[in-house]
C-alpha positions as semicolon CSV with decimal commas, in nm:
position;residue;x (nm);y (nm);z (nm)
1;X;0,000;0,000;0,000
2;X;0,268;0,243;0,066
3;X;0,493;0,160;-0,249
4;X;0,119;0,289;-0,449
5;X;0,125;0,586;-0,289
6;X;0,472;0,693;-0,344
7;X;0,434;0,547;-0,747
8;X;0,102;0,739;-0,763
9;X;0,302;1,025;-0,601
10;X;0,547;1,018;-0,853
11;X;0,342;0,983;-1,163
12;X;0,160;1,315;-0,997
13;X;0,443;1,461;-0,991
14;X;0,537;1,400;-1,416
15;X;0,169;1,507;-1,456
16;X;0,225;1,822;-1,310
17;X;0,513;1,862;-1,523
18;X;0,335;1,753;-1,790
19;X;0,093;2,069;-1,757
20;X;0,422;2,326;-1,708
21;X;0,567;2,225;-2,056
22;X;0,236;2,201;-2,249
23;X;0,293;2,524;-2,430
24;X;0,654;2,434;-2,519
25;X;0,603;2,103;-2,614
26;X;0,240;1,986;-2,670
27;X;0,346;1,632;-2,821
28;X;0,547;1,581;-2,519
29;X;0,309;1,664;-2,254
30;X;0,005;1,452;-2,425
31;X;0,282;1,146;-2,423
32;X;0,331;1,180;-2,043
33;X;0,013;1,251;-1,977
34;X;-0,087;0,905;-2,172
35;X;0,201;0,718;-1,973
36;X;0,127;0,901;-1,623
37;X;-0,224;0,801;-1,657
38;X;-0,187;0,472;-1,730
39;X;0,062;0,412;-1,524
40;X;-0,132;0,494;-1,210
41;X;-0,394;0,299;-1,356
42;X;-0,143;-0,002;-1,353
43;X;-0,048;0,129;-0,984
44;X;-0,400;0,169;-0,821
45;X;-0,548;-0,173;-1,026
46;X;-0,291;-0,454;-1,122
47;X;-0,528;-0,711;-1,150
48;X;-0,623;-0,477;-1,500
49;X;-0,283;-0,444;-1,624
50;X;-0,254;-0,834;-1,559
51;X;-0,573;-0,887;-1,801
52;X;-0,422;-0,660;-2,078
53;X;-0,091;-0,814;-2,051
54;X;-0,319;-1,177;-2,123
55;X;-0,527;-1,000;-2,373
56;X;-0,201;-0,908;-2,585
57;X;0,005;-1,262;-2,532
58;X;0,205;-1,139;-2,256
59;X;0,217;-1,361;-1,906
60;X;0,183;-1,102;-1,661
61;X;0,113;-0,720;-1,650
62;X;0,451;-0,633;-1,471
63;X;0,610;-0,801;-1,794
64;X;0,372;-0,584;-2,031
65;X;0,484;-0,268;-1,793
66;X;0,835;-0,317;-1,839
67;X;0,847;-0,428;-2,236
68;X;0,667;-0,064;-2,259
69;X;0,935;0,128;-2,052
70;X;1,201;-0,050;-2,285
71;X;1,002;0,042;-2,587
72;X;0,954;0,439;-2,459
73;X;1,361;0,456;-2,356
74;X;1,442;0,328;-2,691
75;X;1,218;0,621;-2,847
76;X;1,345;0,904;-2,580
77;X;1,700;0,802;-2,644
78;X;1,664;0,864;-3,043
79;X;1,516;1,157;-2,999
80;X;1,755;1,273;-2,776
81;X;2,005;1,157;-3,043
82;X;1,857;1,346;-3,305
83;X;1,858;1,677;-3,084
84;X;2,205;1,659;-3,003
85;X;2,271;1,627;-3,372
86;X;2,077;1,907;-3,439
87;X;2,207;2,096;-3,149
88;X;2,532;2,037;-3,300
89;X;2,472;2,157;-3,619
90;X;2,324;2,466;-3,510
91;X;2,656;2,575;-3,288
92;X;2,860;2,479;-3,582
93;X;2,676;2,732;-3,849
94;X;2,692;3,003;-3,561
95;X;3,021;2,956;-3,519
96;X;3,107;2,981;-3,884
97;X;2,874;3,278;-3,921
98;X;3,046;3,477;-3,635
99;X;3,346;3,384;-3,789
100;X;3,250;3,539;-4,105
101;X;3,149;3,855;-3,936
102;X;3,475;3,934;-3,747
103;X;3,723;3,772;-3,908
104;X;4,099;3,793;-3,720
105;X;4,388;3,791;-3,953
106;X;4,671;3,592;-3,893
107;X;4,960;3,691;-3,678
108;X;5,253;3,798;-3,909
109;X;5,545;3,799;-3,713
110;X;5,735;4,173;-3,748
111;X;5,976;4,276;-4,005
112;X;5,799;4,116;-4,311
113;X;5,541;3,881;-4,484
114;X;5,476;3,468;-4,353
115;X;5,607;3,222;-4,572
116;X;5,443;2,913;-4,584
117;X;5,763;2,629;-4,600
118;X;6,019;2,811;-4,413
119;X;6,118;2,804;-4,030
């Protein structure tokens, strides 16, 4: 009874955070939302996640439970792939751009012009 509450506490808890970040990320908050909900679902009545893990071939709803949380950390960690990527790409064209703005030129050392092959 108390491990519900706490689970139920924390699935409050990402539904709460779920309603801060619905303007920045809509998709996001309806997919917690989903998960949140039916995880306290899961929580509150186990004997109903046992009958949907039966009703989709699986032996028991703790199984169904955790082949979902491998199937959801598989999907968080491409996305988070493809951000960093992204993320990536962006600081490399800002870095080129501010580049381009200010360019420095290259230290000529005094009394005359660099030559490229001599030391």
């Amino acid at each position: 009874m108390i491990i519900q509450f706490i689970l139920c506490a924390g699935l409050g808890f990402a539904l709460f955070y779920a309603y801060l970040q619905r303007r920045k990320s809509s998709l996001v908050s309806l997919a917690i939302v989903v998960v949140s909900a039916a995880g306290i679902v899961a929580v509150l009545l186990p004997s109903f996640s046992n009958a949907v893990a039966h009703a989709v071939g699986v032996g028991r709803g703790a199984d169904l439970v955790f082949y979902c949380w491998i199937v959801i950390t598989l999907l968080v960690s491409v996305n988070l792939q493809f951000k960093i990527l992204q993320v990536q790409q962006n600081v490399t064209t800002l870095t080129r751009e501010l580049a381009l703005r200010a360019p420095v030129p290259p230290n000529v050392p005094p009394g005359g012009a660099a030559m490229e092959g001599q030391a």
